[in-house]
KOLMIDREN-152662 format. One record per residue (C-alpha): residue in one letter; x, y, z. Coordinates in Angstrom, 1 decimal, decimal comma. Example, Ala and Ser with C-alpha at 12.3 -4.5 7.8 and 13.67 -1.06 7.14 Angstrom:
BEGIN
- a:12,3:-4,5:7,8
- s:13,7:-1,1:7,1
END
This chain:
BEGIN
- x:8,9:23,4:-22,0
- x:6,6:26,3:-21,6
- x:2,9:25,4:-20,5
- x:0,3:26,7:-22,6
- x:-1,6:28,7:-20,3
- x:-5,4:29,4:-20,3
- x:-7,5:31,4:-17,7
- x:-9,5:30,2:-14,9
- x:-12,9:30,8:-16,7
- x:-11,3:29,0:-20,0
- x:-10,2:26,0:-18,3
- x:-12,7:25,1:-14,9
- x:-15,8:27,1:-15,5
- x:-18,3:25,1:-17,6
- x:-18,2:25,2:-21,3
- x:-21,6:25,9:-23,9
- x:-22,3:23,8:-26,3
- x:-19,8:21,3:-25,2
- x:-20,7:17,6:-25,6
- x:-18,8:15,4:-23,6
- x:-17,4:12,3:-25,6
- x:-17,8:9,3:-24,3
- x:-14,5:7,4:-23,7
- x:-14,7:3,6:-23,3
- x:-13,1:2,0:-20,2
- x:-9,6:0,8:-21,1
- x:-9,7:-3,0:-20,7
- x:-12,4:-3,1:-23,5
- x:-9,4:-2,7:-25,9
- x:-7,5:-5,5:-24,4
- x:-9,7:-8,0:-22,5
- x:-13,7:-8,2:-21,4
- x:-15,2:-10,0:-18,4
- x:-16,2:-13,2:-20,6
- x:-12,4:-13,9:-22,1
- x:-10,7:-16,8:-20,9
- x:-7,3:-16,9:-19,6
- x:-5,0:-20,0:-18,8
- x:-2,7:-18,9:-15,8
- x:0,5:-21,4:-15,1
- x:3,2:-21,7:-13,5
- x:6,2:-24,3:-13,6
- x:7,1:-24,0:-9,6
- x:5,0:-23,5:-6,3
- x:5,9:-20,6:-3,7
- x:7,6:-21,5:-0,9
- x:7,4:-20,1:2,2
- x:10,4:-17,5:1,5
- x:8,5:-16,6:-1,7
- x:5,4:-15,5:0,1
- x:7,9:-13,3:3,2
- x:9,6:-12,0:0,1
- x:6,1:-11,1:-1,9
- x:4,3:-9,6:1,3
- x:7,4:-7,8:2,4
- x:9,7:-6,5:-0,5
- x:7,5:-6,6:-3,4
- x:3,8:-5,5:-1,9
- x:5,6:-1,8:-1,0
- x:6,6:-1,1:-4,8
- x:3,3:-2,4:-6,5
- x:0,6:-2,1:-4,3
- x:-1,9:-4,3:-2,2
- x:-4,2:-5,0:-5,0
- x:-1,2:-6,2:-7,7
- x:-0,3:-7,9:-4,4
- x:-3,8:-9,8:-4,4
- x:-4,1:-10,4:-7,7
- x:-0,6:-12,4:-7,6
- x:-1,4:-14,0:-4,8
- x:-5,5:-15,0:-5,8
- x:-3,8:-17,0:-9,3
- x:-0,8:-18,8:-7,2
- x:-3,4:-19,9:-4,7
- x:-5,7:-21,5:-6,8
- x:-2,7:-22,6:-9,2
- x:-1,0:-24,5:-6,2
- x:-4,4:-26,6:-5,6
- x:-4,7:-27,3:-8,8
- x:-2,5:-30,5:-10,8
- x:-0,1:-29,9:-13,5
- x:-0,4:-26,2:-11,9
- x:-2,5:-25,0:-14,8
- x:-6,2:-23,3:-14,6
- x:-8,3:-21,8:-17,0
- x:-10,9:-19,1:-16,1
- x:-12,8:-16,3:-17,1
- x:-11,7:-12,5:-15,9
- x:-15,1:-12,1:-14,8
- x:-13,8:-15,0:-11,9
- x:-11,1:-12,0:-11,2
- x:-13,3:-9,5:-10,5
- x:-15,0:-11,3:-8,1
- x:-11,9:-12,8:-6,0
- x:-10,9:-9,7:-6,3
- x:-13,9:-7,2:-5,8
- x:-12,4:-5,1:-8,2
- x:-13,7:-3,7:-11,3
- x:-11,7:-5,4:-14,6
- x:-10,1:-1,7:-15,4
- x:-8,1:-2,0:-11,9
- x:-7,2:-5,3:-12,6
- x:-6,2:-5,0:-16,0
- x:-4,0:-2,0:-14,6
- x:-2,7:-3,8:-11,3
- x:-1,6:-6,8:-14,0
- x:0,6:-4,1:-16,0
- x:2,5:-3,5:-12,3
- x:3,3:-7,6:-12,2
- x:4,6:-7,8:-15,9
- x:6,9:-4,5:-15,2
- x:8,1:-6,1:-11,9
- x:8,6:-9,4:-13,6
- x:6,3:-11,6:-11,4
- x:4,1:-12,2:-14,8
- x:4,3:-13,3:-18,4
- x:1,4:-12,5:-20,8
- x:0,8:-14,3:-24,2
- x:-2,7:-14,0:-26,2
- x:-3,7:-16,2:-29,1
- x:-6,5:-15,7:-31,3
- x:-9,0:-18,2:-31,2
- x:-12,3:-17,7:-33,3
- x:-14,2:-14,9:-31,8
- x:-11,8:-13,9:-29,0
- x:-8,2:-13,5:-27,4
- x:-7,7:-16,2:-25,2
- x:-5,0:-15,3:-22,6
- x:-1,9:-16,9:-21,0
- x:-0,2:-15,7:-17,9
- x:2,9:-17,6:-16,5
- x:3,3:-16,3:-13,4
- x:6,7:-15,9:-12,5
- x:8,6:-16,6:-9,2
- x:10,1:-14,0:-7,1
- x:13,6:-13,5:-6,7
- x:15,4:-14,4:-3,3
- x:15,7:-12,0:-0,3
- x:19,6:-12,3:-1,8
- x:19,0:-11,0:-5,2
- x:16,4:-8,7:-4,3
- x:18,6:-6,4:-2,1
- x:21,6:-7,0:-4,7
- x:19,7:-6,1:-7,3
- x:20,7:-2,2:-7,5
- x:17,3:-0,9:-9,1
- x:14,4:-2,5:-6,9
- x:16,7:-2,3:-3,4
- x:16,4:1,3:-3,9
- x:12,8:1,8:-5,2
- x:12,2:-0,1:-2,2
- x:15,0:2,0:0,2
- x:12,7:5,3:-0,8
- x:9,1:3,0:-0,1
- x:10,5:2,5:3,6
- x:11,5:5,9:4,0
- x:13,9:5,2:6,8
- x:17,1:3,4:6,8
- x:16,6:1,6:10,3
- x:13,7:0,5:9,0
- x:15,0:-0,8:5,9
- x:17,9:-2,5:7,6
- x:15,2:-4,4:9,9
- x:13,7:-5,7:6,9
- x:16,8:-6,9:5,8
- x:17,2:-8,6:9,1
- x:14,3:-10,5:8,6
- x:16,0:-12,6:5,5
- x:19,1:-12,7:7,4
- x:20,9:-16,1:8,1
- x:23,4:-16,4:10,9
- x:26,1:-18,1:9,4
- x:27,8:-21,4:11,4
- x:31,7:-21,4:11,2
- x:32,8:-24,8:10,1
- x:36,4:-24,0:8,9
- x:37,5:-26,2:12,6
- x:35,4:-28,7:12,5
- x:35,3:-32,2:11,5
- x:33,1:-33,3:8,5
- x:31,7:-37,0:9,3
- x:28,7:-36,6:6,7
- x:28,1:-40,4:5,6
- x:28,4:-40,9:1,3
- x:26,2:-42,5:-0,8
- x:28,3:-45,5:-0,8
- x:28,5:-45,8:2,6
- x:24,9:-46,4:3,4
- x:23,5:-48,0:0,1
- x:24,8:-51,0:-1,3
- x:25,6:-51,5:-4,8
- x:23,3:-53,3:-7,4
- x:23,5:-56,2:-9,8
- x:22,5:-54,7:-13,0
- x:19,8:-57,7:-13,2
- x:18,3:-55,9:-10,4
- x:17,6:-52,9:-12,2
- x:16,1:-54,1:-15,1
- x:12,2:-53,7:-15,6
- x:10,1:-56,4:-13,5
- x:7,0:-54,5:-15,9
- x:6,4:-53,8:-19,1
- x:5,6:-50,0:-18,8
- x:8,9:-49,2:-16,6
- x:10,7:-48,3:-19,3
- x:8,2:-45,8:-20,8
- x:7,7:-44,0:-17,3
- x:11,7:-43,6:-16,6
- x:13,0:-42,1:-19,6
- x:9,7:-39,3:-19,8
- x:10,5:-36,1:-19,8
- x:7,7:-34,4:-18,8
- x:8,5:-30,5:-17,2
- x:8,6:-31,0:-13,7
- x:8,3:-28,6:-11,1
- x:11,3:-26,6:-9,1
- x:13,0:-23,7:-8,9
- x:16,0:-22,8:-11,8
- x:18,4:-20,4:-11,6
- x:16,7:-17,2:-11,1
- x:16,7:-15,2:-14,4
- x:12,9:-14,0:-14,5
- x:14,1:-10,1:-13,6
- x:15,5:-8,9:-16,5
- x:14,5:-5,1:-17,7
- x:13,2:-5,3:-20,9
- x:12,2:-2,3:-22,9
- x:14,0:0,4:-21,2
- x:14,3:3,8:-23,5
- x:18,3:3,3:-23,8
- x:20,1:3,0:-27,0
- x:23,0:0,8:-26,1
- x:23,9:0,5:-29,9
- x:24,3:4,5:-29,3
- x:26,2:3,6:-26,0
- x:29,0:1,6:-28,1
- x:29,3:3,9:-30,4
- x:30,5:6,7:-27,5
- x:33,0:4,2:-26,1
- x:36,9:5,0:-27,6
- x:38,2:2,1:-29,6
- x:40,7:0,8:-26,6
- x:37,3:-0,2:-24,9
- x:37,2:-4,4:-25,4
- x:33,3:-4,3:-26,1
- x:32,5:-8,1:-25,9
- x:32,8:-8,5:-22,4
- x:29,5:-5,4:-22,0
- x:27,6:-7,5:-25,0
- x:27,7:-10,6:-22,1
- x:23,4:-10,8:-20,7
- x:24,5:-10,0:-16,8
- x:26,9:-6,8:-18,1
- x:24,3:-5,9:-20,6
- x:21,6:-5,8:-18,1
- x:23,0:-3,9:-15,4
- x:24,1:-1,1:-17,7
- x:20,3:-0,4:-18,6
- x:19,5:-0,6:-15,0
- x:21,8:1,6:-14,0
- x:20,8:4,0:-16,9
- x:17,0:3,3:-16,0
- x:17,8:3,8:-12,4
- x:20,1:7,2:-12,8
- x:18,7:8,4:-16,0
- x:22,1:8,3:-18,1
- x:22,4:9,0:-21,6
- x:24,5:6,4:-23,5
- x:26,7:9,2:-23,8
- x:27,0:9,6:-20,0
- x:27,3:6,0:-19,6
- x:29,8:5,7:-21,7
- x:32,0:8,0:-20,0
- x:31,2:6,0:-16,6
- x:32,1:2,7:-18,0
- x:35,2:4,5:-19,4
- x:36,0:5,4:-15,5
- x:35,2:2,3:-14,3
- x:38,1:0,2:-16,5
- x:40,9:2,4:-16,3
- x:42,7:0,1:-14,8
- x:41,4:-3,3:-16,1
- x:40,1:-4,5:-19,4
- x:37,2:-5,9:-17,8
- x:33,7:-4,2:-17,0
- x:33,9:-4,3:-12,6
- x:30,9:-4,5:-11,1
- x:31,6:-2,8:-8,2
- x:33,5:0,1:-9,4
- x:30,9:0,5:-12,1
- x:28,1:1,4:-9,5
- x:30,7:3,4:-7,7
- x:31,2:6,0:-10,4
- x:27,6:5,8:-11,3
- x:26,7:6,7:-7,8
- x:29,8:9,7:-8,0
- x:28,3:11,3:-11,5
- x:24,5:11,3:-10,0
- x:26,1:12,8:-6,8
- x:27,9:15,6:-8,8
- x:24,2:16,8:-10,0
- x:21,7:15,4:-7,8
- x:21,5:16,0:-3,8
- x:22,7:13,1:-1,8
- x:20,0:11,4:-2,0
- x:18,8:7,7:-3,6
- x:16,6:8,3:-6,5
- x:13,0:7,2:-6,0
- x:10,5:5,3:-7,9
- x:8,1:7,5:-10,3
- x:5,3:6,8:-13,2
- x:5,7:8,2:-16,1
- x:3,8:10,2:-18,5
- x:-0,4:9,4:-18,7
- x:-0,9:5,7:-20,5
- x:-1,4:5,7:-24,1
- x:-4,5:4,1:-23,6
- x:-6,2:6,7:-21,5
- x:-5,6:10,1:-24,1
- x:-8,2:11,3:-25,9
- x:-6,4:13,7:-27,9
- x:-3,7:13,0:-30,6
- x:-3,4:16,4:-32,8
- x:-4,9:19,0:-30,4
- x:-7,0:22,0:-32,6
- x:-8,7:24,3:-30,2
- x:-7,4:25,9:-27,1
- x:-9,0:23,1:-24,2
- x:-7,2:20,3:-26,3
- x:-4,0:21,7:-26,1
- x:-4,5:22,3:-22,2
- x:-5,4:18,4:-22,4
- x:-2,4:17,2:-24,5
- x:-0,3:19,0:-21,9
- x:-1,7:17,2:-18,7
- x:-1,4:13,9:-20,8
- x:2,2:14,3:-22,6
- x:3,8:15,6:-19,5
- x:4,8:14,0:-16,3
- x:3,6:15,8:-12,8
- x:7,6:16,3:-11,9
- x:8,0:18,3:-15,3
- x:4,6:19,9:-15,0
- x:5,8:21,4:-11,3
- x:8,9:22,7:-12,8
- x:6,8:24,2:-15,6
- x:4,9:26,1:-13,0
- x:8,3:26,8:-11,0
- x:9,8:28,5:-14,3
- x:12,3:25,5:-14,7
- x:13,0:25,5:-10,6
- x:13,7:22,3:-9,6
- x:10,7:21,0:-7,9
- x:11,7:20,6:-4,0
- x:11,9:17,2:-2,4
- x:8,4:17,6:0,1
- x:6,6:18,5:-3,5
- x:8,1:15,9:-4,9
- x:7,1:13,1:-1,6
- x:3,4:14,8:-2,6
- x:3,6:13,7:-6,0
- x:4,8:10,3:-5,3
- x:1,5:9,9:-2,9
- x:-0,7:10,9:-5,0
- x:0,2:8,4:-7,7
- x:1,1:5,6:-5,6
- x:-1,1:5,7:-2,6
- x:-4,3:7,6:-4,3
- x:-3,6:5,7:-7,3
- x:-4,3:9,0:-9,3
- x:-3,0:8,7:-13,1
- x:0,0:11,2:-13,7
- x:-2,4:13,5:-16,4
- x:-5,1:13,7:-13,3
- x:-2,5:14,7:-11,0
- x:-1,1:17,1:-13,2
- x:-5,3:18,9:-13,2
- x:-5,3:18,6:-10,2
- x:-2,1:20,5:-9,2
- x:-3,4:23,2:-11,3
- x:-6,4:23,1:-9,7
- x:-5,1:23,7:-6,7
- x:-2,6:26,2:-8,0
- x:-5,0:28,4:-9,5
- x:-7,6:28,1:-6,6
- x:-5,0:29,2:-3,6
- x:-2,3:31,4:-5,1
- x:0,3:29,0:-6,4
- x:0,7:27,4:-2,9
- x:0,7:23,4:-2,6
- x:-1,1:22,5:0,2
- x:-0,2:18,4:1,2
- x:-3,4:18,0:3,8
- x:-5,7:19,9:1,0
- x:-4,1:17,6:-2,0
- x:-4,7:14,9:-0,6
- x:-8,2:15,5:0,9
- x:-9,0:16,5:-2,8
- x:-6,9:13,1:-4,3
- x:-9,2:11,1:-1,7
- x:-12,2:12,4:-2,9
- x:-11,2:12,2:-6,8
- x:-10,3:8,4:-6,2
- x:-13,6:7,4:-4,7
- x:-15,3:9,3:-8,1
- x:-12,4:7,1:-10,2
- x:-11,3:9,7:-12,7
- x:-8,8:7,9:-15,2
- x:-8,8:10,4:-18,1
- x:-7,7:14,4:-18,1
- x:-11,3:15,6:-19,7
- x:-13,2:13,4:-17,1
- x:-10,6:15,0:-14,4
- x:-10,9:18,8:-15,6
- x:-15,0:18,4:-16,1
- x:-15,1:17,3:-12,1
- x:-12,8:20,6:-11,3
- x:-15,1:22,4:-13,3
- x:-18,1:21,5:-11,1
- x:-16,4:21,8:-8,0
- x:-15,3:25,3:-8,7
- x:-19,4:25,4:-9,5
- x:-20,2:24,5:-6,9
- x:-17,5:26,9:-4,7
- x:-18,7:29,7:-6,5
- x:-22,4:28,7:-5,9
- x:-21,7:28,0:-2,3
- x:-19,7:31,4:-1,8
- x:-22,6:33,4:-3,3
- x:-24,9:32,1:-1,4
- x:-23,2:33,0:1,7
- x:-22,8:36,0:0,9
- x:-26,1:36,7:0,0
- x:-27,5:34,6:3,3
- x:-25,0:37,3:5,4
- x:-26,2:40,6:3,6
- x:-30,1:39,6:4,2
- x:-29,2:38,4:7,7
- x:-27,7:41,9:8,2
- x:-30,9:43,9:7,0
- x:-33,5:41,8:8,6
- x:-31,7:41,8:11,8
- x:-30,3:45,5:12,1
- x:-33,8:47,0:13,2
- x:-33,7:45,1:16,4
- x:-30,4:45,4:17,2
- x:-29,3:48,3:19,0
- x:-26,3:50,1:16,3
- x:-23,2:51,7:18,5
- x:-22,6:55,2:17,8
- x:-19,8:55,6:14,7
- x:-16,9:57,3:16,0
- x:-16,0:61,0:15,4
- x:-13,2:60,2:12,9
- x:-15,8:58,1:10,6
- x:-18,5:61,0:9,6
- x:-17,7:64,4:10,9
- x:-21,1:66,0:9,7
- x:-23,1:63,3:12,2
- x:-20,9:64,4:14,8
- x:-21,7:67,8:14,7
- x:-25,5:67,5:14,0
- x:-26,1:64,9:16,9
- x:-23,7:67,9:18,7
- x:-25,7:70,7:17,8
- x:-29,1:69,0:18,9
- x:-27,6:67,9:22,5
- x:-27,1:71,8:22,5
- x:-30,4:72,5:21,3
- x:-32,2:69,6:24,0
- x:-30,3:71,7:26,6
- x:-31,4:75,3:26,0
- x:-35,3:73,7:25,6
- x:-34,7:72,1:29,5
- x:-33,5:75,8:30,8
- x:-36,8:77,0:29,3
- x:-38,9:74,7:31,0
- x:-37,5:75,0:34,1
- x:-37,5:79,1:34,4
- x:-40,7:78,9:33,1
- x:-42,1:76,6:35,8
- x:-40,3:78,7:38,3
- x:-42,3:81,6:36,9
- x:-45,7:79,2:37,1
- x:-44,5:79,0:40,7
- x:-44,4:82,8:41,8
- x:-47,5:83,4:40,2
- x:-49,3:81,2:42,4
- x:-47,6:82,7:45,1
- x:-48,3:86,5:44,1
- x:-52,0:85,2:43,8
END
C-alpha cells in the first residue's frame, strides 16, 4: 500500500478559501447528557474482584475505563435489588470527564467484557441498559492466553509480571496424610418430623417456593470474544476430511481458536494447518499442543517475542470522509483507513517497522490517548519537519500537547499541524530578521577584526600599499625637521 504523497506546502501550510466543516462530537450520535441509563448487575465485587480490576484489568484499559467501572459498581452495591437509573450527565460529573471520553472509555469495558449494553426506544429518546459484568478470577485471567499476554507486554518485564502473579497466589496445604474429622450434616442437626416443617403462616408457602434472581457468582463465562474478523466457516472448509469437526464446533474449542487467531493474526487457512499439527496423533482438539504449534508458526515469522496489544484503524464514527475527490481528502482517507503500524511501514517502503518505533506507537495511543488517524498526522508531521527521523522525547512532547488541545478527528489534527508549522515559520523569520538588524545596528560600535589575507587579496594589498605610503610620509617629516634644525643653527 503506497501512500499518496502531497508536499509540505499541500498538506501543513494553510489552505485559501477553505471552510472548515464543523464535525459534531461523537456521543451526539449515540447518547446526550439528559438520556437515562439503568445500570445492573446480578452479583457484588468481592474483594478479589477489586485486586483483580485495579491490578490486571486497569493496565490494559486505562484509569478512566477503570473509574467509570468502578463509579457504577459503587453506587450499584449501595443500592437494593442492585439496580440504578441515572442520567449521563450524573457520569460526567463523578467522573469530571467530558461525555465523548466516557462514551469512548465505555467502548474499552464492552471489548474487555466487564459491560453489557442494551438501548430501547422509548418516546423521544434511547433509554440505556448496562449490566455490568464481573471480572474473571486471578485463575482464569492468567490462563486466558489473549489478555495474560496483552497484559505480559503492559508490564514490560517478566519479574514484574511474575510478582503480580504472586500476589493472587495461594500456598497450597498438603492433606493427602492427614485425617479428615469434618463433622456431617447429620451429625450436628437432628432430623425433623414433617409436621414440623409445615407452614405455622399463611404466606410461608408463597415466600419459599419464589424464584426471584438472587445474587452470586456463576460459572464465569462473561469473556467470550465476540466479533472477531475470522471466518471459521472458511476455517472448516481448509481442514482435510479425516478432521472429526464436531469436537472444534464445542463453545470452549470454538472460542479459543478465534483467540488464538485474534491474538496471532492467523488466517483460517493458517489455522487450519495448526489445528491439523496439533491432532496428529489424537482425534481430539488438545489444548495444550494447540497453543504450542500456534506459538511454533508465529515464532517461524515473527521475532521471539509475545505479540502486544494495538488499536486498530481510526473509529468509524470519527471520519469525515467516505469517497475522497480532491487531493487533501485523499491524504485524510489515508490517515483514517490505515493503522499507524502500516502507515510506518508505508514510510519504511514495506520495512518492517522496528520494535522501539513500534513501543512509540503503542504510547501514543494508549498513554496520550491519541486516536490511530491523529497519530498517523502526527508521525508525518514529524517526519516531514526533521528528515524522516522519529524522535521518542519530541513525539511525545508534541502528543502531550495535542491531548491537552483534544484532537479526535484527522482534519482537526492536520489544521493544528498547519498552524504550528505557522507559527515555526513565523517564529524562524522573525529571528532571523531580529539577528540581521541586531547585526547592523550594532556593527558601528563594535570594533570589526581585520579579515584574513586568504579572504580578499585586493584589501590586503591596498591596506599594504598605504602602511608603505604612511612610512615614506614619516621619513619626510623627520629629514625635514632635521633640516628646520640646522637652519637654526647656521642662523
Amino acid at each position: 500500500m503506497n501512500a499518496p504523497f502531497l508536499s509540505l506546502s499541500t498538506i501543513y501550510i494553510s489552505i485559501t478559501n477553505f471552510k472548515e466543516e464543523k464535525v459534531k462530537a461523537l456521543h451526539w450520535k449515540e447518547i446526550l447528557p439528559s438520556d437515562r441509563f439503568i445500570a445492573y448487575m446480578k452479583d457484588r465485587l468481592h474483594e478479589t474482584d477489586r485486586d483483580v480490576l485495579t491490578l490486571l484489568y486497569q493496565p490494559l484499559i486505562g484509569a478512566t475505563a477503570f473509574s467509570l467501572y468502578m463509579t457504577l459498581a459503587s453506587e450499584l452495591s449501595r443500592h437494593v435489588g442492585k439496580k440504578i437509573e441515572r442520567t449521563h450527565k450524573t457520569l460526567m460529573i463523578y467522573t469530571g470527564k467530558h461525555l465523548d471520553e466516557i462514551f469512548q472509555e465505555r467502548k474499552k469495558l464492552e471489548a474487555i467484557g466487564l459491560l453489557k449494553v442494551y438501548r430501547e426506544k422509548q418516546t423521544d429518546e434511547f433509554v440505556h441498559y448496562y449490566e455490568l459484568q464481573p471480572p474473571m478470577s486471578p485463575e482464569s485471567f492468567f490462563l486466558d492466553d489473549m489478555l495474560s499476554v496483552f497484559l505480559y507486554n503492559r508490564i514490560g518485564s517478566k519479574d514484574r509480571y511474575i510478582q503480580l502473579r504472586n500476589c493472587f497466589k495461594v500456598e497450597q496445604v498438603d492433606i493427602s496424610n492427614h485425617e479428615d474429622i469434618t463433622r456431617s450434616f447429620d451429625q450436628v442437626f437432628t432430623s425433623l418430623h414433617p409436621s414440623e416443617l409445615n407452614s405455622v403462616h399463611p404466606d410461608m408457602d408463597d415466600v419459599l417456593t419464589r424464584s426471584d434472581a438472587l445474587e452470586g457468582r456463576k460459572k464465569n463465562e462473561n469473556y467470550i470474544i465476540e466479533g472477531i474478523d475470522f471466518d471459521f466457516n472458511a476455517f472448516l472448509s481448509f481442514l482435510p476430511p479425516f478432521v472429526v469437526k464436531d469436537g472444534l464446533l464445542k463453545r470452549d474449542k470454538k472460542a479459543l481458536i478465534y483467540k488464538m487467531a485474534f491474538l496471532y493474526k492467523l488466517t483460517p487457512n493458517e489455522m487450519s494447518k495448526v489445528v491439523q499439527d496439533s491432532i496428529l496423533h489424537t482425534d481430539e482438539l488438545d489444548e495444550e499442543e494447540f497453543k504450542k504449534q500456534v506459538k511454533r508458526r508465529y515464532r517461524m515469522n515473527e521475532i521471539d517475542k509475545p505479540p502486544t496489544l494495538g488499536l486498530r484503524v481510526h473509529p468509524e464514527a470519527l471520519r469525515t470522509i467516505e469517497k475522497p475527490k480532491t487531493a487533501e481528502e485523499e491524504q485524510i482517507y489515508y490517515f483514517e483507513t490505515t493503522s499507524p503500524i502500516e502507515f510506518m511501514q508505508d514510510w519504511g517502503n514495506g520495512a518492517k517497522v522496528s520494535p522501539s518505533d513500534l513501543e512509540i506507537i503503542e504510547k501514543l495511543m494508549f498513554d496520550y490517548k491519541l486516536e490511530p488517524g491523529v497519530v498517523n498526522v502526527l508521525l508525518e508531521y514529524i517526519f516531514i519537519m526533521h528528515d524522516k527521523k522519529l524522535n521518542k522525547n519530541l513525539a511525545y512532547k508534541i502528543a502531550s500537547h495535542w491531548a491537552r488541545a483534544n484532537l479526535k478527528t484527522v482534519k482537526e489534527a492536520m489544521n493544528f499541524a498547519r498552524k504550528e508549522y505557522d507559527k515555526i515559520e513565523s517564529f524562524q523569520k522573525s529571528k532571523e530578521t531580529k539577528a540581521a538588524n541586531t547585526i547592523k545596528n550594532t556593527s558601528k560600535n563594535v570594533r570589526q577584526e581585520p579579515l584574513p589575507k586568504w579572504m580578499t587579496e585586493d584589501k590586503w594589498k591596498s591596506k599594504t600599499e598605504s602602511a608603505e605610503q604612511l612610512s615614506e610620509a614619516k621619513k619626510k617629516v623627520e629629514l625635514y625637521k632635521e633640516m628646520l634644525k640646522n637652519s637654526k643653527k647656521e642662523g
